[in-house]
C-alpha positions as CSV (number, residue, x, y, z in Angstrom):
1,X,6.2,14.5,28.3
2,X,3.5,14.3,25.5
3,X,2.6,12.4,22.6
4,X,1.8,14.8,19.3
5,X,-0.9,13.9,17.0
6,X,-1.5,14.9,12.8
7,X,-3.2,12.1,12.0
8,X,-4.6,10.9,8.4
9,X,-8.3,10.1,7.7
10,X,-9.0,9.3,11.4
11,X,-9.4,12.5,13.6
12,X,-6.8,13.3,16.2
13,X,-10.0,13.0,18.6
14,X,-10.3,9.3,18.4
15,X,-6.9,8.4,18.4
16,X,-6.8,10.5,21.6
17,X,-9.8,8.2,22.7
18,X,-7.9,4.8,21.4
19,X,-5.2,5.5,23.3
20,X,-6.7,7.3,26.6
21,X,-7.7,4.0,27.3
22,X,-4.1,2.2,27.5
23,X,-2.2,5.1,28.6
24,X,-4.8,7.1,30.4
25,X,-1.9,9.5,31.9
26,X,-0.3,10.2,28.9
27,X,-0.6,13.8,27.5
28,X,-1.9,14.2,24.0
29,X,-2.1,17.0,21.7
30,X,-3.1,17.2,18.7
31,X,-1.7,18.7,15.8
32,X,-1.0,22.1,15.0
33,X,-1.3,22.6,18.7
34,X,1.8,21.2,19.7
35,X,2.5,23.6,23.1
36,X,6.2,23.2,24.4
37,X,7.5,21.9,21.4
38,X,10.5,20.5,23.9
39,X,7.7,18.2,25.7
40,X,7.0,16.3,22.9
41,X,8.8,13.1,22.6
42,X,6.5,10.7,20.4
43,X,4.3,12.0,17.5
44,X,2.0,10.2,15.3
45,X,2.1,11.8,11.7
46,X,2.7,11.0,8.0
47,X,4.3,14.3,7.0
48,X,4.4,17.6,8.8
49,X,5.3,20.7,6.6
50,X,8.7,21.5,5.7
51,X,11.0,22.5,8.5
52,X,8.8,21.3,11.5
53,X,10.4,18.4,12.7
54,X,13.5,20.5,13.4
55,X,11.6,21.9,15.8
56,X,11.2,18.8,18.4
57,X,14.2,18.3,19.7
58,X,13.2,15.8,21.7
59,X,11.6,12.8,20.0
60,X,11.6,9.5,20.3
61,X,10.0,7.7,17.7
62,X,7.5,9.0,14.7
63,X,4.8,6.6,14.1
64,X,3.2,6.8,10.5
65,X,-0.3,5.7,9.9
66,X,-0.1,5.0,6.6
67,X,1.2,1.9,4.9
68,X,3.8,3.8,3.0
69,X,6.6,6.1,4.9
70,X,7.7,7.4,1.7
71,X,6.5,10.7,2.9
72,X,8.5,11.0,6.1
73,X,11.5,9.2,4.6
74,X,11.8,11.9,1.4
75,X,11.3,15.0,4.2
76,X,15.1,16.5,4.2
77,X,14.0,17.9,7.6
78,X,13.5,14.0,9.4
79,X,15.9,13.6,11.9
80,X,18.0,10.9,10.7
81,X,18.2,9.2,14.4
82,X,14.9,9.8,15.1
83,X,13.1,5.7,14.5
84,X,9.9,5.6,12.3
85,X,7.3,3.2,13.8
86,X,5.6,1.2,11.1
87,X,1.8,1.4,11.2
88,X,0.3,-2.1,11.6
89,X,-3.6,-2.2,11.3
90,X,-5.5,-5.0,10.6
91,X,-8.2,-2.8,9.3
92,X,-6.1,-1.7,6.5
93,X,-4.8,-5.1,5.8
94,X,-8.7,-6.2,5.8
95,X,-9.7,-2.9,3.5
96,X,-6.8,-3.2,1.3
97,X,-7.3,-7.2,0.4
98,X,-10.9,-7.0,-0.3
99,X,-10.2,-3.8,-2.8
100,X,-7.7,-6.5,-4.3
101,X,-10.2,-9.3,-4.6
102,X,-12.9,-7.2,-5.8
103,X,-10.9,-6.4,-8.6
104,X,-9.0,-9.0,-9.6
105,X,-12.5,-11.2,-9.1
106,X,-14.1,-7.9,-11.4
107,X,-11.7,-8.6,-14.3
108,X,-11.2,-12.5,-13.9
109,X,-14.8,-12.9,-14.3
110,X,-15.8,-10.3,-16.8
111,X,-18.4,-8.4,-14.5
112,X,-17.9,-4.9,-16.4
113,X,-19.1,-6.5,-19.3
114,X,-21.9,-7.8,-17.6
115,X,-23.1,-4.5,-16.3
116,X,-22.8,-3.5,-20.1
117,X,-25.3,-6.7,-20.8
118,X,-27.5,-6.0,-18.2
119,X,-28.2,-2.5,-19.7
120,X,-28.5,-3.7,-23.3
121,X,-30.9,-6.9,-21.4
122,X,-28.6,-9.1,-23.1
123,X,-28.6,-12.8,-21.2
124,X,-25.0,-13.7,-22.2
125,X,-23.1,-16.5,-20.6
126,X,-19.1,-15.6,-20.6
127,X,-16.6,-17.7,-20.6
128,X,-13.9,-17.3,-18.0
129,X,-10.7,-19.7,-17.5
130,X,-11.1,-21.6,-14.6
131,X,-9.2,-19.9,-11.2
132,X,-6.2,-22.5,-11.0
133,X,-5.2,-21.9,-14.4
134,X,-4.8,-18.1,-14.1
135,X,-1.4,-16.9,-12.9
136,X,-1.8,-14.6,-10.7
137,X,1.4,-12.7,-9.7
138,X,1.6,-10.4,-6.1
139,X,4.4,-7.9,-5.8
140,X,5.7,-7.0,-2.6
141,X,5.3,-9.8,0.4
142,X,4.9,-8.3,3.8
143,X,2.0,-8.3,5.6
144,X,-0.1,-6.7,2.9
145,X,0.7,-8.6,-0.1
146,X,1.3,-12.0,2.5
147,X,-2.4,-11.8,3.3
148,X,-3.8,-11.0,0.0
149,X,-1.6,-13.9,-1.4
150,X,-3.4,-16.3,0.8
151,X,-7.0,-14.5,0.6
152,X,-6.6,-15.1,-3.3
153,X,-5.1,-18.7,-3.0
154,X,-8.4,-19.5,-1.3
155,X,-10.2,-18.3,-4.6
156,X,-8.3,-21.3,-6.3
157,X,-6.0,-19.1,-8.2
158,X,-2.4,-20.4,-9.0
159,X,-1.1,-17.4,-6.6
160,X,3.1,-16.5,-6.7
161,X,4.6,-13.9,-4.8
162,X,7.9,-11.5,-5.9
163,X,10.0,-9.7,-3.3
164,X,12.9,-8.0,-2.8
165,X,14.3,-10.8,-0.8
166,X,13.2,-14.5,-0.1
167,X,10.1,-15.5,1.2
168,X,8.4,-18.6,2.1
169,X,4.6,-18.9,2.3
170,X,3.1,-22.1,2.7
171,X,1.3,-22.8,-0.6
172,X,2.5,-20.2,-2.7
173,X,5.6,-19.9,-5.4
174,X,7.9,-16.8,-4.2
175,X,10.3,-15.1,-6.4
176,X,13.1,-13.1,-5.1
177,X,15.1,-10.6,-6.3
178,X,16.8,-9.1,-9.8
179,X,17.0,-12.9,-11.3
180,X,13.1,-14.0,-10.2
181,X,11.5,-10.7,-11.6
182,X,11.2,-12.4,-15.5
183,X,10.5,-15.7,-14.3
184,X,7.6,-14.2,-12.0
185,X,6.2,-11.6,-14.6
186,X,6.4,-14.2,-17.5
187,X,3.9,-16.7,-15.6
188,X,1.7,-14.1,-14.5
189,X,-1.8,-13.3,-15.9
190,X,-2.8,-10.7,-13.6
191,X,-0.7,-8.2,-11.6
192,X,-1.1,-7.3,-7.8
193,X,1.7,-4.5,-6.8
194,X,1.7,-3.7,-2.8
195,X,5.2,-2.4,-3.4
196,X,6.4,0.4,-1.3
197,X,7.4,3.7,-3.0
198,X,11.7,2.9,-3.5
199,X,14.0,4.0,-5.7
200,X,14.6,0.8,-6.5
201,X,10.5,0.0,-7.5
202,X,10.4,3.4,-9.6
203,X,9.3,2.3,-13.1
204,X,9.5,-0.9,-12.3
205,X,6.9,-1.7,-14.7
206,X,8.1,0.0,-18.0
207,X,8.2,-1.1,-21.6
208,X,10.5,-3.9,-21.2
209,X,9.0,-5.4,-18.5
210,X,5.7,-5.0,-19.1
211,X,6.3,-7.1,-22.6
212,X,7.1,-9.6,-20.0
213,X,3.8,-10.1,-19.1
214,X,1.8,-12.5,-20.7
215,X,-0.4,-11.2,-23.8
216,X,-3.7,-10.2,-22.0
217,X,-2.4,-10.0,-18.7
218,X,-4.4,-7.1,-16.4
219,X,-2.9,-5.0,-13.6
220,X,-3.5,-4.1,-10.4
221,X,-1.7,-1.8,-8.1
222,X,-2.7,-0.3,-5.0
223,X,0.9,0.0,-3.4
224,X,2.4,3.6,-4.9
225,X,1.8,5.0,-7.8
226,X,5.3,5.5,-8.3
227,X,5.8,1.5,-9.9
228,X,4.4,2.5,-12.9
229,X,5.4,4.2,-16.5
230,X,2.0,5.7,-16.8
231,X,3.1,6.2,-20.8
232,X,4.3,2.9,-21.1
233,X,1.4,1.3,-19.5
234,X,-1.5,3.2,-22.0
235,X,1.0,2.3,-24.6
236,X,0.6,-1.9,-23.8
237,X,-3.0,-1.3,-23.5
238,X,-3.4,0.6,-26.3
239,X,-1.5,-2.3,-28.3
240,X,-3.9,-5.0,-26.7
241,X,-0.5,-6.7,-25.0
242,X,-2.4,-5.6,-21.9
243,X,-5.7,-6.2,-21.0
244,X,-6.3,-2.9,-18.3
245,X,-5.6,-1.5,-15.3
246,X,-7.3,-1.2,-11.6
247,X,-4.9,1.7,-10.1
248,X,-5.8,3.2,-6.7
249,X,-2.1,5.2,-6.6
250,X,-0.5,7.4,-9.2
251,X,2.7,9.6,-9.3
252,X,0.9,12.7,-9.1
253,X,-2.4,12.8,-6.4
254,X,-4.7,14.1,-6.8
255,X,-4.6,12.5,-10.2
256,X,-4.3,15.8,-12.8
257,X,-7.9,16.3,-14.4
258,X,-5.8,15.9,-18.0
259,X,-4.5,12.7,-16.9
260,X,-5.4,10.2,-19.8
261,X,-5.9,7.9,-17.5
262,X,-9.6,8.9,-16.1
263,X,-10.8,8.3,-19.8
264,X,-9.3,5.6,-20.7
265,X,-11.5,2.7,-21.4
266,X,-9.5,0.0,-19.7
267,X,-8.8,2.0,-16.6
268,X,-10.4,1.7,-13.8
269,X,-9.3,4.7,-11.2
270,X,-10.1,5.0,-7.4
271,X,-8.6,7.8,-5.1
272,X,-6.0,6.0,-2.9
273,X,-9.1,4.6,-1.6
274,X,-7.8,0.8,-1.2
275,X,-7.3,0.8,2.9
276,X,-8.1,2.5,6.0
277,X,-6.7,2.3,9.1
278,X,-8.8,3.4,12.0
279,X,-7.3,4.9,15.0
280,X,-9.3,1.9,17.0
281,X,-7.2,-1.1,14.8
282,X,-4.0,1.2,14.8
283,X,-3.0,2.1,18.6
284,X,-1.7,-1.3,19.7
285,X,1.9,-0.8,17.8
286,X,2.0,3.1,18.9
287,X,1.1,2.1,22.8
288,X,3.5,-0.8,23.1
289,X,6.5,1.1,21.9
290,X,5.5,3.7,24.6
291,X,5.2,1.1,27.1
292,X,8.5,0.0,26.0
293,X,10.0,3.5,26.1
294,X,9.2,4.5,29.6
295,X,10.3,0.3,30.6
296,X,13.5,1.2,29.1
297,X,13.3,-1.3,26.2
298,X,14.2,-1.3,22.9
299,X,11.5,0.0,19.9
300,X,10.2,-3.1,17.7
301,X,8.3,-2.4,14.4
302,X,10.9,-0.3,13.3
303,X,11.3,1.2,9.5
304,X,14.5,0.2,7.7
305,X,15.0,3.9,6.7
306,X,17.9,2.3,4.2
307,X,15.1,0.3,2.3
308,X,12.5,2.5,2.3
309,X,10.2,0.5,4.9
């Protein structure tokens, strides 16, 4: 039996080479030449086009390499009994809290306007509050937004965490649920959204809640772009209620050239660039559950398809 592979950014040739060396008898192919589509019982992918995972009859598991599975889980074509692996990577948890910190750190301590200074040679000292009196609120408390709660805690900030369901980090304030949302947005200064892409975390920031937020407060989201009333969002900024915006994902990528976001002067727009996941930091989940498989064991790291991750 083979393993099928349509990788992201990674070529299929190095996740071939990853895994080679733990499983050096397994077949690989990689992606669109699949060969006896009946051979293929584990695949590696993030979307294939529509219709074509009707055509493996036999597979065991699907193993995303992206953070989100939003893609697989909104194909009509997935097999409903087929298990999604979920892609743990420490590369991408690494990548994706430093593109946090550089941001939150960018606005916290003013350092567009000092790039503005530099070019006018303006030696201006600018205030900033100091770390442990800024709320900082992270959305979404996996691994992601666990770690980049804890890399931002260590940067003094009074860090709090919201989730779908409880949480406990050592150190840090969690929120849960329908009744913590106000409580959590309300002592928040500055915005981190990991959130997966739901229907439940569609508009979740919108014109009611956003006039939650502390006057001034900034956002940050590099989960899915699908958190966000885009109109709503220019509206607060335009008001002053909020300060900006560093978004990495948006409802519609690539990001329309029209979009009013790539002009507007408190956005700051990157191009799903937040994490990366090498095939090298990536195989470990994907080679276990094969181990597993062929030991007669269950799958771990398994996607609640009813949640959405």
């Amino acid at each position: 039996m083979a393993l099928l592979i349509k990788p992201g950014r990674d070529p299929a040739e190095n996740w071939m080479k990853a895994i080679a060396k733990e499983l050096p008898d397994l077949e690989m192919r990689a992606w669109p030449e699949a060969g006896n589509r009946t051979e293929v019982e584990y695949l590696i992918a993030n979307s294939l086009p529509p219709g074509e995972f009707a055509t493996f009859p036999n597979l065991k598991f699907v193993a995303s390499t992206s953070a989100g599975v939003d893609r697989l889980l909104d194909d009509p074509d997935f097999p409903a009994d087929v298990p999604i692996v979920r892609s743990i990577n420490v590369q991408r948890t690494a990548t994706m809290c430093a593109w946090v910190c550089y941001h939150v750190i960018r606005h916290h301590r003013h350092f567009d306007q000092y790039r503005e200074n530099q070019a006018a040679k303006l030696w201006q000292h600018l205030r900033y509050t100091a770390p442990d009196s800024v709320g900082l609120g992270v959305m979404g408390m996996g691994t992601l937004g666990g770690t980049a709660a804890r890399m931002l805690k260590g940067f003094m900030f009074d860090v709090a965490g919201w989730s779908r369901t409880p949480k406990t980090i050592e150190g840090i304030e969690t929120f849960a649920g329908t009744d913590g949302f106000e409580p959590f947005l309300k002592r928040s200064n500055i915005i981190v959204s990991i959130l997966p892409g739901t229907p439940e975390t569609d508009n979740l920031l919108n014109r009611d809640t956003l006039a939650l937020l502390p006057e001034g407060a900034y956002i940050v989201n590099c989960g899915r772009g699908n958190l966000i009333d885009d109109d709503a969002l220019i509206g607060a900024m335009d008001r002053g209620h909020i300060a900006g915006a560093a978004l990495d994902v948006f409802k519609t990528e690539p990001l329309p050239p029209d979009h009013p976001f790539w002009s507007h002067p408190k956005v700051t727009v990157t191009p799903h660039y937040s994490s990366n996941g090498g095939a090298r930091h990536g195989v470990g989940v994907i080679v276990d559950n094969i181990r597993r498989d062929r030991a007669g064991q269950p799958f771990t790291n398994i996607v609640d398809k009813a949640l959405g991750y």
